[in-house]
C-alpha positions as CSV (number, residue, x, y, z in Angstrom):
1,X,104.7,106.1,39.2
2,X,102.6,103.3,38.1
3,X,100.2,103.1,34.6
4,X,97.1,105.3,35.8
5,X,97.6,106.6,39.0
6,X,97.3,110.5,39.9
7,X,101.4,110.8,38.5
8,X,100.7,109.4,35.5
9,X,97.7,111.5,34.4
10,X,99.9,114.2,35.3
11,X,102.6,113.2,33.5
12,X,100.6,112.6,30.1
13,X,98.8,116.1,30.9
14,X,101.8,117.7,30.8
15,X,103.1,115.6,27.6
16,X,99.7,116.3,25.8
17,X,99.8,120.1,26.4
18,X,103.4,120.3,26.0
19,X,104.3,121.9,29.5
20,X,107.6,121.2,31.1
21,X,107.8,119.5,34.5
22,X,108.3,122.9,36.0
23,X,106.3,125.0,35.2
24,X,105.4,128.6,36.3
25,X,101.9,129.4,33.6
26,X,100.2,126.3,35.7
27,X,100.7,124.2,39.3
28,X,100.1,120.2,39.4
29,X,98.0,121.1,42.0
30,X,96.1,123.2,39.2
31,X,96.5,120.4,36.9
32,X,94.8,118.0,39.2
33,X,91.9,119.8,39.7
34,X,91.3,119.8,35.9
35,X,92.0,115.7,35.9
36,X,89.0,115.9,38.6
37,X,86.7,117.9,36.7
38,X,87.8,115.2,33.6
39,X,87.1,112.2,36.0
40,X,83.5,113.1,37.5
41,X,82.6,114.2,33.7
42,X,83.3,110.8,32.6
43,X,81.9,109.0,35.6
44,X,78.6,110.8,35.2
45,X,78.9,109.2,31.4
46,X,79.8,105.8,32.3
47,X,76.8,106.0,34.9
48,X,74.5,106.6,31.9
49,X,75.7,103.9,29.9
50,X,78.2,101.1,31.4
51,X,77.0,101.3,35.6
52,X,78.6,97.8,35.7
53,X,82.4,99.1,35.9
54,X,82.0,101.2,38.8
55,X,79.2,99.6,41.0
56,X,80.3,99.6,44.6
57,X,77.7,98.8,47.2
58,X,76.9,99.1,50.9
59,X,74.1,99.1,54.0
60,X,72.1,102.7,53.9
61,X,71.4,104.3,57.6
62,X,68.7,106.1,59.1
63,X,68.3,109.0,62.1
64,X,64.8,109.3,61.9
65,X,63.6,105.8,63.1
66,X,63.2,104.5,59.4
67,X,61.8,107.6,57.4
68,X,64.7,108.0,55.5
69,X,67.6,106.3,54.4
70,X,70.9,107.8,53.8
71,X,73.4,105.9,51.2
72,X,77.0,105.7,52.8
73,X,79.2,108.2,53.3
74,X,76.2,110.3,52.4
75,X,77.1,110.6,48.6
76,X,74.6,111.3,46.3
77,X,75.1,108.5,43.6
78,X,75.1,108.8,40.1
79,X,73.1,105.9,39.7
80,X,71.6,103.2,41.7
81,X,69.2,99.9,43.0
82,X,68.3,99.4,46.7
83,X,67.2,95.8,47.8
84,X,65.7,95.4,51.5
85,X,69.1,93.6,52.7
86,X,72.7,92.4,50.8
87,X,69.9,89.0,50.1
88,X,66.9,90.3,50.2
89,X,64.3,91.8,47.6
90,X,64.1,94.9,44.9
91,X,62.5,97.8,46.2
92,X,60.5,99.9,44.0
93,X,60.8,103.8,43.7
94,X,57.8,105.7,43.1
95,X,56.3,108.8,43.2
96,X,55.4,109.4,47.1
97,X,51.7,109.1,47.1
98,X,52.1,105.6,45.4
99,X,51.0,103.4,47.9
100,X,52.7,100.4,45.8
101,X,56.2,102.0,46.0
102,X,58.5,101.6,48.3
103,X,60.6,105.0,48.3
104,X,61.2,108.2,46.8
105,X,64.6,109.6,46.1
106,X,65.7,113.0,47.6
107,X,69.7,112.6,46.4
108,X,72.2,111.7,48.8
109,X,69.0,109.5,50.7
110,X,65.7,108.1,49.9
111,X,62.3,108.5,52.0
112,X,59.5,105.9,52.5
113,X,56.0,106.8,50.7
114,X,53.1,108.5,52.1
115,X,55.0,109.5,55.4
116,X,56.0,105.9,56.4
117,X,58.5,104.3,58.2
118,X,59.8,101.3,58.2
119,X,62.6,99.2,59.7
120,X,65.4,96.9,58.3
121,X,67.4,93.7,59.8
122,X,70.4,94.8,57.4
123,X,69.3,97.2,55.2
124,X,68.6,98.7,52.8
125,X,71.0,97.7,51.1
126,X,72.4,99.9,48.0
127,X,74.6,99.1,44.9
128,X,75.4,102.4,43.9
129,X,77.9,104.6,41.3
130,X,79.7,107.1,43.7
131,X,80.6,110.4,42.4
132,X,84.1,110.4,42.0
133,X,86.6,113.3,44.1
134,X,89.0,115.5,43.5
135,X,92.6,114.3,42.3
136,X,96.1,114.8,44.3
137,X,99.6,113.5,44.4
138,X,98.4,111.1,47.0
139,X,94.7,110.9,45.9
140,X,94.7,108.4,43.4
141,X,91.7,108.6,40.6
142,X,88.7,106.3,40.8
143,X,87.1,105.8,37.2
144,X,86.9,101.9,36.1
145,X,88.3,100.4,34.3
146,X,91.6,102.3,34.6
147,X,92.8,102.5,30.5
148,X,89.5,105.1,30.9
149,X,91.1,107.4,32.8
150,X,92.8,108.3,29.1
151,X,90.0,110.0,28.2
152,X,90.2,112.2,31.6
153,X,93.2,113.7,30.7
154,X,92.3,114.8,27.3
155,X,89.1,116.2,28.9
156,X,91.4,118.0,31.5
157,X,93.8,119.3,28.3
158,X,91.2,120.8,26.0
159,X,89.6,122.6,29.4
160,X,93.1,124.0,29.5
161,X,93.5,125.3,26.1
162,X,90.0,126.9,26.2
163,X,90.2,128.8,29.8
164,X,94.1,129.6,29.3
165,X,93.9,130.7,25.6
166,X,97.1,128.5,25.2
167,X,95.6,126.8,22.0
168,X,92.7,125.6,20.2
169,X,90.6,122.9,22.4
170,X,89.2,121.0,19.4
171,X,92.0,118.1,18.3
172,X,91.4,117.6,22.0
173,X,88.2,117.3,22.2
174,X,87.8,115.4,18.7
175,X,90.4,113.0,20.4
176,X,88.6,112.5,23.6
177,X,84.9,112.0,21.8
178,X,87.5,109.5,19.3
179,X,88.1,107.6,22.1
180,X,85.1,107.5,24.0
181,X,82.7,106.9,21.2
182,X,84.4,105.0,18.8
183,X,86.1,106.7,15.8
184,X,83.8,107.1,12.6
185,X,86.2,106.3,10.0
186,X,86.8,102.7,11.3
187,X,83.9,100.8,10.8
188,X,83.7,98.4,14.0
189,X,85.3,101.2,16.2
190,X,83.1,101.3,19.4
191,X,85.7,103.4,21.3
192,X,85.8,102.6,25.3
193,X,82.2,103.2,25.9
194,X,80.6,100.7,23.4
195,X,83.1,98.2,23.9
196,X,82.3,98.6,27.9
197,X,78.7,98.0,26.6
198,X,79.6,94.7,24.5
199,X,81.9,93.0,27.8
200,X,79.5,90.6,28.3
201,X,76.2,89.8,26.3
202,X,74.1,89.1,28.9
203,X,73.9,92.3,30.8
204,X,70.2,92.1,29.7
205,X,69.7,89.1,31.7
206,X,69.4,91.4,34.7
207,X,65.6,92.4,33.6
208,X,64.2,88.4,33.5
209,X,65.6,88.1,37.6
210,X,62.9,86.0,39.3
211,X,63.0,84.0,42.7
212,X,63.4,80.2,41.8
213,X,64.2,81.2,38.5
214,X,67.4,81.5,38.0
215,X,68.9,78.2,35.7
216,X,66.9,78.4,32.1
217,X,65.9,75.8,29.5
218,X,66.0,77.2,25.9
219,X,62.8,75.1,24.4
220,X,61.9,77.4,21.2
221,X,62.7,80.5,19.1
222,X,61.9,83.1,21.7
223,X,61.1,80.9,25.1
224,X,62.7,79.8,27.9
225,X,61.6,77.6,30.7
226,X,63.0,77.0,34.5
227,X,65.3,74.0,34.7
């Protein structure tokens, strides 16, 4: 059993809701699908407000000649930006009548606008937040970075207490939110998701991207010019 993997989020499930290793009320397999339910809550959250940690990325296909696009695997992401290839350009979604946009999004793939199609040397290309899958002994979870996976099992615990009638959810919950959010009484306390947020300060740099553009001169109070 290694720190994080699908044994260990077992094993503090079972510490947390004070179950023994055998046990007849609840199976792992039982247990694991309430680590599941934890981990796709918690992606869905980290989608919303920290993409960065679980960005993966890959070349969208097509069966219709270039009409649409499907993203791999044919997930429907939590999150995503497609470029025309792994170098190539942003493409713009859009409503479909927009003649300036480039797609519109219909989940698990996109479709050209106004009834277009329209070919790719190696693309698109997406870099996307999967939807995370269910848990097992040998289906290890997915969430980044892997100390978040804490906040999967207490998720998967209060769920427990609440459809079992075993106990009161709430010091659960509270401890879950504690750690997610930051905790109140601790001025400073961020909790996983704002310290996530403060990993690097130039996250924002993302919105100034521009060919030729990319190496800056800081030449006043709020201007920067191109090297």
């Amino acid at each position: 059993m290694a720190t994080w993997d699908s044994a260990s989020l077992l094993a503090k499930f079972k510490l947390l809701a004070a179950r023994p290793s055998t046990d007849a009320a609840i199976t792992d397999a039982q247990i694991y699908l309430l680590l599941g339910e934890g981990q796709f809550y918690w992606a869905k959250q980290m989608a919303i407000h920290c993409p960065e940690q679980n960005m993966t990325s890959g070349t969208m296909s097509t069966s219709d000649s270039g009409a649409t696009y499907t993203f791999p695997s044919s997930v429907t992401p939590l999150r995503y930006i497609i470029y025309t290839s792994a170098t190539g350009d942003f493409m713009r979604p859009g409503s479909y009548d927009d003649p300036s946009a480039d797609f519109v999004d219909e989940g698990s793939k996109i479709r050209m606008t106004r009834g277009a199609t329209r070919t790719f040397s190696s693309g698109p290309f997406a870099r996307y937040v999967a939807p995370t899958g269910d848990l097992d002994g040998s289906t290890a979870p997915t969430l980044l970075p892997t100390d978040a996976r804490l906040l999967c099992v207490y998720h998967a615990v209060a769920e427990y207490m609440r459809q079992g009638g075993y106990g009161d959810p709430e010091p659960f919950e509270r401890k879950e939110f504690t750690l997610a959010w930051g905790d109140p009484r601790s001025p400073g306390d961020l909790g996983i998701i704002g310290a996530l947020k403060c990993q690097s300060p130039f996250h924002g740099m993302a919105a100034f991207a521009h060919p030729g553009l990319s190496t800056f001169q800081y030449i006043g109070q709020s201007s920067y010019q191109a090297l």
